[in-house]
N, C-alpha and C positions, 0 to 999 in steps of 0.2 A: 504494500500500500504506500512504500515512502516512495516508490517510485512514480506512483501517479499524482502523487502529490506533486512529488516535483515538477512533473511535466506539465502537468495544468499551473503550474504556478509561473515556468518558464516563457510556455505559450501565451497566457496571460500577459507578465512584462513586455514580452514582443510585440504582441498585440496592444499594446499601450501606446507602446513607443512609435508603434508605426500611425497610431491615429494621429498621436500629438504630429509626429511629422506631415501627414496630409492634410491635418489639418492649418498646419503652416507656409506651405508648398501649393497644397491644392493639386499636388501630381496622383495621376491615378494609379499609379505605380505602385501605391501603397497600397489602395485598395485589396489591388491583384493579392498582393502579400497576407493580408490580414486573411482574404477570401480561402488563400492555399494551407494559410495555418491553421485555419480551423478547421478545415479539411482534415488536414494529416491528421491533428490531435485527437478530431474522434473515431478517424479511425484505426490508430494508435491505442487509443483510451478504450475502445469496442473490444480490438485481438488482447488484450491485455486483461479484461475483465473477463473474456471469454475463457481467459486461461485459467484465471482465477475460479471459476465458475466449474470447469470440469476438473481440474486438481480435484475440489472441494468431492464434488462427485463422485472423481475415480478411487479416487485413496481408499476407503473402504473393500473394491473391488478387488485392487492390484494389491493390497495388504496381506493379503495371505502368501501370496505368489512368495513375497523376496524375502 
């Protein structure tokens, strides 16, 4: 979990940083940026929970096996 912490926290800052800059500039260029990083994040944030999600699930199963 400290790791999604992080990420959403990373993406956040970036994501700040790139409004304040658009919104100084007024280049769309940041837009694009802001649009691509939310992008990644949740689907970073999605494969990440999914993982967390069937560990949670399989452990039980595979527990016997090892």
């Amino acid at each position: 979990m400290v790791l999604v912490r992080l990420l959403l926290f990373m993406a956040l800052a970036a994501i700040g940083v790139a409004l304040l800059l658009w919104l100084v500039t007024r280049d769309g260029r940041y837009l694009r940026f802001i649009g691509l990083t939310l992008k990644f994040t949740v689907i970073v944030l999605v494969a990440m929970l999914l993982w967390f999600a069937a560990e949670r699930l399989l452990a039980p199963v595979l527990a016997p096996l090892v």
